[in-house]
C-alpha positions as CSV (number, residue, x, y, z in Angstrom):
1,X,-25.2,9.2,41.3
2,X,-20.8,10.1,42.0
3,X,-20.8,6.3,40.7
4,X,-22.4,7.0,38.2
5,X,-20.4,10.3,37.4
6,X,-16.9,8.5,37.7
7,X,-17.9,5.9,35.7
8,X,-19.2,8.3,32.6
9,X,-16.0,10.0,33.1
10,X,-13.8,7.0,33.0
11,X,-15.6,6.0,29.7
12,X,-15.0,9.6,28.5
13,X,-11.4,9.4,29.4
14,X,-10.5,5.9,28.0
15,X,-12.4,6.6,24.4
16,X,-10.2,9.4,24.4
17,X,-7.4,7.1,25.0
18,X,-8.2,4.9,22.5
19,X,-8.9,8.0,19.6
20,X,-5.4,9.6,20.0
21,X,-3.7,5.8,20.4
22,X,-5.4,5.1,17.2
23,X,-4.3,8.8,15.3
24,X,-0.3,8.1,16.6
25,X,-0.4,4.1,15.3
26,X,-2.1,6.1,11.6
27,X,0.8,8.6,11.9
28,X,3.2,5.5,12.2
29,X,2.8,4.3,8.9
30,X,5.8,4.3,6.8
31,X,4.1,6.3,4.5
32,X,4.8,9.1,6.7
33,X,8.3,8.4,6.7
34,X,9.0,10.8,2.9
35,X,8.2,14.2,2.3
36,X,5.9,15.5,0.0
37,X,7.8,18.3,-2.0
38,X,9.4,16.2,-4.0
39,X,7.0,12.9,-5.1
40,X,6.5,12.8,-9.0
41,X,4.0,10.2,-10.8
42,X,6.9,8.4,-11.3
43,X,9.6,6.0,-9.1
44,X,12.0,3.4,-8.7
45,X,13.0,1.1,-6.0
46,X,16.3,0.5,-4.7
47,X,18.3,-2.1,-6.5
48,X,16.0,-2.2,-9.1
49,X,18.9,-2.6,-12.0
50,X,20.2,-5.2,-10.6
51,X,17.3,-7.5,-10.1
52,X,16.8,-10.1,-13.1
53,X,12.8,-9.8,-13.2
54,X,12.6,-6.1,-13.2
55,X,8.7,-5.0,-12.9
56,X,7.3,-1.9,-14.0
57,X,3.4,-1.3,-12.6
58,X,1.4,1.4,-13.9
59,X,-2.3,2.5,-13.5
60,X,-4.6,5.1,-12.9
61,X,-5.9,5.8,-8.9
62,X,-9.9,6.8,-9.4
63,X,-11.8,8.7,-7.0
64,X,-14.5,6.7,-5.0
65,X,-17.1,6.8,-7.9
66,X,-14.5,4.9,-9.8
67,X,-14.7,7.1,-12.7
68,X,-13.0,10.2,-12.3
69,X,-9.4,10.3,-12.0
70,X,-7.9,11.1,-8.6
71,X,-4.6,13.4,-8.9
72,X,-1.9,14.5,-6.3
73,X,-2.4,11.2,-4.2
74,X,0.0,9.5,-2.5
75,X,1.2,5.5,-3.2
76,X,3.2,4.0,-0.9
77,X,4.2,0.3,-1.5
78,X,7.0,-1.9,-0.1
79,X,7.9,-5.8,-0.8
80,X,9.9,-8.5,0.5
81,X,13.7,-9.6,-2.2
82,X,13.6,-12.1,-4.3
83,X,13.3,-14.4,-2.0
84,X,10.5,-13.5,0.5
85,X,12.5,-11.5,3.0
86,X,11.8,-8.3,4.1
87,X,15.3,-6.4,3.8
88,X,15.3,-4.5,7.0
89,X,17.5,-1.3,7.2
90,X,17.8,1.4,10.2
91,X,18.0,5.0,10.1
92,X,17.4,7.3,13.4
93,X,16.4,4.9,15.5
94,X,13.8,4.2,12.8
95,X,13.3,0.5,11.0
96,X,11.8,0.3,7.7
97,X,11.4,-2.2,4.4
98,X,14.8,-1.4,2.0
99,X,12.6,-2.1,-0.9
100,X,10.2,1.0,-0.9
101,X,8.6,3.4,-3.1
102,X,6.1,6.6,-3.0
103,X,4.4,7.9,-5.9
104,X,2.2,11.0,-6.6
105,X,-0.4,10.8,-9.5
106,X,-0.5,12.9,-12.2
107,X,-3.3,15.6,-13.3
108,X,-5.1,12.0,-14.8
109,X,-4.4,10.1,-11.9
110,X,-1.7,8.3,-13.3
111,X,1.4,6.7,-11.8
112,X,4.1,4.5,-12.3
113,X,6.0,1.7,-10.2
114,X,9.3,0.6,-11.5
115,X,10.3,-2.6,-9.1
116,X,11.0,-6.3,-9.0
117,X,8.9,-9.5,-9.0
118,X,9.5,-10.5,-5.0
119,X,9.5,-13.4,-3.9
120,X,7.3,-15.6,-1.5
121,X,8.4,-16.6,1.8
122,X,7.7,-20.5,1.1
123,X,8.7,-21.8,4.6
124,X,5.4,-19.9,5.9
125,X,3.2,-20.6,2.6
126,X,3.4,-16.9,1.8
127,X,2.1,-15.2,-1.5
128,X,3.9,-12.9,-3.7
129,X,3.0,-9.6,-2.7
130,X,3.7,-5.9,-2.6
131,X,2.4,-4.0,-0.2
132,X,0.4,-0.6,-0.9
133,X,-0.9,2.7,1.4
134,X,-2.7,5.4,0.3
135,X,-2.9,9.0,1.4
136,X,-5.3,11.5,-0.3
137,X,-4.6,14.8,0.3
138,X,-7.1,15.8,3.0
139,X,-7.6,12.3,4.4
140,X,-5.7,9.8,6.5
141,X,-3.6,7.2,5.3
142,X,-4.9,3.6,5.0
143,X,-3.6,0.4,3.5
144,X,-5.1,-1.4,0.9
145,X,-5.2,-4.7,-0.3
146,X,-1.5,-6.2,-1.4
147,X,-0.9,-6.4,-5.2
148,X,-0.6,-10.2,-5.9
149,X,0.7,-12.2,-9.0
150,X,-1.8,-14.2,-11.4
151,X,1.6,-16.6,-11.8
152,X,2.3,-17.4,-8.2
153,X,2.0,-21.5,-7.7
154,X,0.6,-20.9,-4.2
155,X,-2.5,-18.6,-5.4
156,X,-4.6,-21.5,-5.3
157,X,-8.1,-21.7,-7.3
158,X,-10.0,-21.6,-4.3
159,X,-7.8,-18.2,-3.4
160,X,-9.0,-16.9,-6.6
161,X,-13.0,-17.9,-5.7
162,X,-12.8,-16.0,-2.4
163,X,-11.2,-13.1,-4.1
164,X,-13.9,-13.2,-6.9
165,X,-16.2,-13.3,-3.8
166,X,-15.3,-11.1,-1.0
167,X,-12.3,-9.4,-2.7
168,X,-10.9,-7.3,-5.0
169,X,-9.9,-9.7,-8.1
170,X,-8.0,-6.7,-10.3
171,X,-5.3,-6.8,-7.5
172,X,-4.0,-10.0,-9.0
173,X,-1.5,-9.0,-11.4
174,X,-0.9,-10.1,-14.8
175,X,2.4,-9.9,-16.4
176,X,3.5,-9.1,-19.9
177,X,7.0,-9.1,-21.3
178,X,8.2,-5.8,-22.9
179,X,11.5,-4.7,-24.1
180,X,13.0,-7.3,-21.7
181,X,10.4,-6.2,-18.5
182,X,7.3,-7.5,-17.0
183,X,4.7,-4.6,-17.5
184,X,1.3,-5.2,-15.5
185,X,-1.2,-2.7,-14.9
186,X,-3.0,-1.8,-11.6
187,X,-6.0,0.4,-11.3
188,X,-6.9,1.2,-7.9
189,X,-10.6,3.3,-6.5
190,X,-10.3,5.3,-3.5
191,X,-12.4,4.5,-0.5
192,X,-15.5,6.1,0.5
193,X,-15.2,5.9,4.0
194,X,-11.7,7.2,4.9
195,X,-11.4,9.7,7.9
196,X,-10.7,13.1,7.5
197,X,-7.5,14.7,8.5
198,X,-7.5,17.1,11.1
199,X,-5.1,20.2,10.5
């Protein structure tokens, strides 16, 4: 029976471990790394005007129904230069990606993304991508599925298949020239599912 005790107690001990291990990696995100005052539904990322294939991503972030607009949440996306490399800076002891961004959506769930076209690391067969988190206002931050691009050589037919199966297909993004920029939209739903913050 004191086996049995210790061993329940152990179990109870390392779940709690594992719970508040889990919380501090969530709080480590590099969304965490901005304040909140001062977000607006619009941003730009560092070196922006000097990059030759400037970027600008708009869209609308929808509640988990899909239909109704979701407002005052929090985008978070980073991305590799030009040529696949993540530009690595330090401040405080702290790393993070140079090429970073956070966004609040509007009233209508609206935001905007003014970046670059990165590139993709080709010595390791990687993808253009940016990277995105989201944090709703109540709920924990989670990462979603990286924004890809419909004219990258290495997204591959069958990539595209196991998107259209499994995936998300609208995170592939299409560009159109205007006024000397690539414009692409990207709608994102929330998740049903996410865990609640604790205050």
């Amino acid at each position: 029976m004191k086996n049995s005790i210790y061993l329940f107690s152990f179990i109870c001990f390392l779940g709690a471990s594992c719970l508040v291990s889990a919380q501090d990696s969530i709080k480590q995100l590099p969304i965490y790394d901005s304040t909140e005052l001062n977000l607006m539904s619009s941003d730009t990322i560092p070196d922006y005007e000097t990059k030759i294939n400037k970027l600008k991503i708009t869209g609308t972030i929808y509640e988990s129904d899909g239909v109704t607009p979701a407002k005052d949440v929090i985008l978070y996306v980073e991305q590799p230069d030009e040529n696949g490399n993540f530009d690595l800076r330090e401040t405080n002891d702290k790393r993070y990606v140079y090429h970073r961004s956070w966004v609040k959506t509007d009233a209508n769930g609206r935001y905007t993304l003014y970046t670059f076209i990165p590139g993709g690391d080709r010595r390791f067969n990687q993808l253009q991508q940016v990277y995105p988190i989201i944090k709703e206002a109540t709920k924990e931050a989670y990462v979603i599925e990286t924004f890809l691009f419909d004219e990258d050589p290495l997204l591959t037919k069958t990539c595209r298949k196991r998107m259209a199966k499994k995936g998300d297909p609208t995170r592939i993004l299409k560009l159109k020239s205007e006024d000397g920029i690539f414009v692409a939209e990207r709608n994102i739903t929330l998740k049903k599912d996410v865990v609640i913050a604790k205050s």
